[in-house]
N, C-alpha and C positions, 0 to 999 in steps of 0.2 A: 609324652605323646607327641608324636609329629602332628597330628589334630587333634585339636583337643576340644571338648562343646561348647570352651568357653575361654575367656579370655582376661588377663588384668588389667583392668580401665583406671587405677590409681596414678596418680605422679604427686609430686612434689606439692601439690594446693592440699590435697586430702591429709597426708602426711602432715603439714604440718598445721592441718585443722586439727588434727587428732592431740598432737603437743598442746594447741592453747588449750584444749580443753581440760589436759592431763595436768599441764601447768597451773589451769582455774581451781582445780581440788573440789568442781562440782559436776558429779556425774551423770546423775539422770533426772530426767522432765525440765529444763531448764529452761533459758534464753534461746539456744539453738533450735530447741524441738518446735518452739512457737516461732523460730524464724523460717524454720523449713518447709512447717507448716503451712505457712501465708504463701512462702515462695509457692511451695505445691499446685494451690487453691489455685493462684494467680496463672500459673504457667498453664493449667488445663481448662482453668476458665469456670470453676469451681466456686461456689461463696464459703464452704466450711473442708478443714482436710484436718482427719483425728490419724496420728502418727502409733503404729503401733509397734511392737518388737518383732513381727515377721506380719509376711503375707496368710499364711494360715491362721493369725490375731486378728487382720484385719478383715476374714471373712468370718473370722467367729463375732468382733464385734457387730458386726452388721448382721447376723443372726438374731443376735441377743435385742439389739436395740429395738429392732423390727418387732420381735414375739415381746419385749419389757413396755411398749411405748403402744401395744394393744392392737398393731395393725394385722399380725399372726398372731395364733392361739397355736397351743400345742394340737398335734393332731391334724393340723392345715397339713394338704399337700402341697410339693412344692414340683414342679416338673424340671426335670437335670436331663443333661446331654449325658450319653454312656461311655462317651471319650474325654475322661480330663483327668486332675489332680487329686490324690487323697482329700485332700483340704476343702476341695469344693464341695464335698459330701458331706464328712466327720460333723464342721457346725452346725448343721443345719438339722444331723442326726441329735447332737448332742442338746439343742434346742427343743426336743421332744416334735421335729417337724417329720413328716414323714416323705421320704423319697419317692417320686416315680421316676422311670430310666425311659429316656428316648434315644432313636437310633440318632447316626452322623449323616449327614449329605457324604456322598464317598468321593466328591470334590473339593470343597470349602474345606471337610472335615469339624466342621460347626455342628450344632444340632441341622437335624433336615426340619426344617420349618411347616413340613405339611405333614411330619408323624408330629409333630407338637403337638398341631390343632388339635388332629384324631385325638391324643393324647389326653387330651382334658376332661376332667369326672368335675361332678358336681362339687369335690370335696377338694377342689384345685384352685388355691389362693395365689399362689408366684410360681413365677419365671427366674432359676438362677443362669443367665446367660453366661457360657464362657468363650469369649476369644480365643481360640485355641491359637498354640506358637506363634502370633503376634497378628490374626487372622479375625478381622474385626465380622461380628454377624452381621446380617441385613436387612437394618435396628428399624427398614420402616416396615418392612411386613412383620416384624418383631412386634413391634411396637402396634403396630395394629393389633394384630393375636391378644396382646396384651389390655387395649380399650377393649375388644370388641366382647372378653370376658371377665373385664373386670379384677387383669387380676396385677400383683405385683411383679415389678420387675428390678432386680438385684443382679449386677453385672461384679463377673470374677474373671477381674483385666490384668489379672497376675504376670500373663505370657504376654500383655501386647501393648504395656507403657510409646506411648508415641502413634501408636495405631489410629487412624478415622476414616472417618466414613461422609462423603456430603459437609467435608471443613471442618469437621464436630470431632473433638476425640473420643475415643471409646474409654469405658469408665467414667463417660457421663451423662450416658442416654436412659438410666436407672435411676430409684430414687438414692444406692447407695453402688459406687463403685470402690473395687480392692485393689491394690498394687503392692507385689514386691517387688523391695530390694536386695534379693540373697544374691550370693556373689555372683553365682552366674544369669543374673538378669540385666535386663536394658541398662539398670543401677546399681549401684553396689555399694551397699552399707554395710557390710558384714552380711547381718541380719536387718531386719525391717521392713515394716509394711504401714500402706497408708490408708484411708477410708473416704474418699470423696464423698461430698452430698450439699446441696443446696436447700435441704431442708433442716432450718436450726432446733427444733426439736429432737430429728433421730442424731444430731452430732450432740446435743446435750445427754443423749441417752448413753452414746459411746465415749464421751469424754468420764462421766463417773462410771460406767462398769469396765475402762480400762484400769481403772487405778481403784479395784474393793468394792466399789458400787457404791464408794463415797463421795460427801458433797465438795469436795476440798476444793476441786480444779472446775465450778461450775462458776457458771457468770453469776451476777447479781441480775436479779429480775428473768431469771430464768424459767420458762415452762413447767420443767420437769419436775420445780422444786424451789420454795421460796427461803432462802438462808434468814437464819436469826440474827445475823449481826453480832454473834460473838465467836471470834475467832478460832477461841478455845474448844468451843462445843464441835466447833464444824471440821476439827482436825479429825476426827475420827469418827465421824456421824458417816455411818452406813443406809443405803435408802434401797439398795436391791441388789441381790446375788449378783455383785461383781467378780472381774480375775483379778490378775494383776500378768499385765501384756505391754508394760511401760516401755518405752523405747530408753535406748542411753545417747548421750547428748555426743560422746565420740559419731554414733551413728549419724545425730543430726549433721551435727559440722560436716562430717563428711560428705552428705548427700546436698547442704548447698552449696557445694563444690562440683559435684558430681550433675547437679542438676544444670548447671553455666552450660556441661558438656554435653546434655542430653541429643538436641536434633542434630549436632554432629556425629554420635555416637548411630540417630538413628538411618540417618542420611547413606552415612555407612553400611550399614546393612543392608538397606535396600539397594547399594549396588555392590554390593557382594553378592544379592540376590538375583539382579540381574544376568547377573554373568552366571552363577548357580544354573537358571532356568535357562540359558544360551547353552550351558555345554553338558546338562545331564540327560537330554532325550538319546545319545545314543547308548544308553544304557536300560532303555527298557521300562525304566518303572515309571510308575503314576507320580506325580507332585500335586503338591497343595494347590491350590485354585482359590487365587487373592480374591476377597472381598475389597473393595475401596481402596485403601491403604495400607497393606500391613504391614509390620514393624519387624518383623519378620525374627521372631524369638530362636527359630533353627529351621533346618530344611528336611521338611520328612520325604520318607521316600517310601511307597508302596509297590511291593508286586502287584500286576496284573490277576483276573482269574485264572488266566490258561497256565499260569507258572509259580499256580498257588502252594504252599509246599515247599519250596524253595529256600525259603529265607535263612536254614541254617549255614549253607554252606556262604550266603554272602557275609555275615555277622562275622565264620570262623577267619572268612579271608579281612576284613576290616581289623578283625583285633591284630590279625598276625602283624598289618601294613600298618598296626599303631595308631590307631583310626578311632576317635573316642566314640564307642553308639549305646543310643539308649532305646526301649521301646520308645513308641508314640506314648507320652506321657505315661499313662496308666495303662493301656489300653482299652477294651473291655471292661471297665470298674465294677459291672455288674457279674463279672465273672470272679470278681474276689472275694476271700474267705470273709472279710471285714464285714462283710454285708450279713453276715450270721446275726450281728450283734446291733443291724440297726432296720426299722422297719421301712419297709420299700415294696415298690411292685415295679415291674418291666413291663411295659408295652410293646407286645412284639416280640419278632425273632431274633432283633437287633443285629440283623446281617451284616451290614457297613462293619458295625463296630467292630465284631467277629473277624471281621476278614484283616481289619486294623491291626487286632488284638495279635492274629496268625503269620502277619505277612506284611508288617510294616516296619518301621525304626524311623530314626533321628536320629540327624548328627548336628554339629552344631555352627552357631553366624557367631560373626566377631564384629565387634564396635571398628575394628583395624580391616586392612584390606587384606584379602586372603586367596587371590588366585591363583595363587602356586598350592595351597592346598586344596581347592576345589577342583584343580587338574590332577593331583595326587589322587584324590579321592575319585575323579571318573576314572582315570585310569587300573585304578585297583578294580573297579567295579568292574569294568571290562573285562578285565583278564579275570575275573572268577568266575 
């Protein structure tokens, strides 16, 4: 691809993190996963970070912990934005929670904050907030909605590592937030994902249902669960319907390497983005509309109404010019088959999302500097 959505952020530190590890002959839950950890916690300002093996682990942990640790019941609804990621949905489905779907703001691309409110039924216990492509929401009328019904709030910060709002990063305005590290995110560990939370009960809930929903990896004097002080027992002592979502310690090393590089990496993008938003208005289509800070996961681009319709012939000209595009995330989620199989309701006609679904895409930001293809890229869009 001459653009491509994404980029290789590896050099020589990662590599040959990946050696000592291969050279240690111990591969997973080790010394790195607890040092990357800490780093994590530390760098977003966090007191607990549970390291998982992807970002889809680490919204499933923070599912589980929530419904195992009594603050959801199955059956709780949970209110979702209708523009994000498979992932954002499946746990929370797979947790016996039940989905409601609200429309997007057709600017932010975030949930629209005033079908939320509407949004809410008696049987409405959480808020899964998602920062869309690195697009932080705005956590104080969030957050208000949230007091002023009492309900939870679980942030899914997959796309917007580095993102804030008001000095505060995003993925920590919730009691639990999520981050990936797949290859093409702010990070890159292969695979991986992480669970922020300042609450040491829901990280002891996620710490034994990552690893069997055994006591192995729990502290001493733990909430959740008081260990017998024999070793032997507590190897294989199961206490609740765990997975197993362990990260490998290759991943760790690699990410506190990777983490040294983070606000250069994000620094970067936001002036990639700059210049992105300087040279794409003559081409017609709508852009994102930054909340705070955002960290800018990729650059979506929407047709207008009057030129709804449209978007096949600019997609055919993009692949021809080697143009990597993908929809806006999911688009539309409520308009997918997958929803056969999990219980939900929609609110609404979910227009924004619709028109998202019909008439938008993404392409992608680089950790590196990229205006020779963000000139490449207006100019194709031009001439189709």
């Amino acid at each position: 691809m001459i653009y491509s959505l994404s980029d290789d952020t590896w050099g020589q530190e990662e590599l040959q993190a990946a050696h000592r590890v291969i050279d240690s002959r111990h591969f997973t839950m080790g010394t790195n996963v607890s040092e990357y950890e800490k780093a994590f916690a530390d760098h977003f300002g966090a007191r607990y970070a549970v390291m998982s093996n992807s970002g889809s682990s680490a919204n499933l942990l923070a599912a589980a912990a929530l419904v195992y640790a009594g603050r959801l019941k199955k059956g709780d609804e949970v209110l979702v934005t209708a523009v994000s990621w498979s992932t954002t949905y499946f746990p929370l489905a797979q947790m016996g929670l039940k989905l409601r779907f609200v429309d997007i703001d057709p600017g932010t691309l975030n949930v629209d904050l005033e079908e939320l409110e509407k949004a809410v039924t008696p049987a409405t216990r959480a808020v899964m907030a998602v920062n869309l492509l690195g697009n932080p929401n705005d956590y104080g009328r969030l957050c208000g909605i949230c007091r002023r019904y009492g309900l939870i709030l679980i942030e899914d910060n997959c796309e917007s590592m580095g993102a804030s709002l008001d000095g505060r990063y995003t993925g920590t305005f919730g009691c639990i937030g999520t981050y990936s590290t797949y290859y093409s995110h702010h990070l890159c560990t292969m695979e991986g994902g992480m669970s922020l939370t300042d609450d040491e009960e829901l990280c002891h809930y996620m710490l034994s249902i990552r690893s069997h929903g055994w006591t192995r990896h729990l502290p001493a004097g733990s909430s959740v669960y008081t260990k017998m002080g024999d070793p032997f027992y507590e190897s294989f002592n199961f206490i609740m319907p765990g997975f197993n979502v362990r990260p490998l310690e290759i991943e760790a090393a690699a990410g506190l390497e990777q983490l040294k590089k983070l606000d250069r990496f994000v620094e970067q993008r936001r002036e990639n983005a700059a210049y992105f938003m300087e040279k794409i208005g003559t081409t017609g289509f709508r852009t994102q509309a930054e909340t705070g800070r955002s960290s800018w996961f990729g650059f979506a681009l929407v047709l207008p109404e009057e030129r709804a319709g449209e978007r096949g012939r600019y997609i055919n000209a993009l692949r021809e010019a080697q143009i990597e595009v993908r929809p806006i995330v999911a688009g539309n989620f409520a308009r997918q088959k997958a929803l056969d199989y999990m219980d939900h309701t929609v609110c609404g006609p979910l227009g924004n999302a619709n028109h998202i679904h019909e008439n938008g895409f993404f392409v992608g930001n680089h950790s590196r500097k990229m205006r020779d293809q963000i000139d490449y890229l207006v100019r194709t869009l031009e001439n189709a």
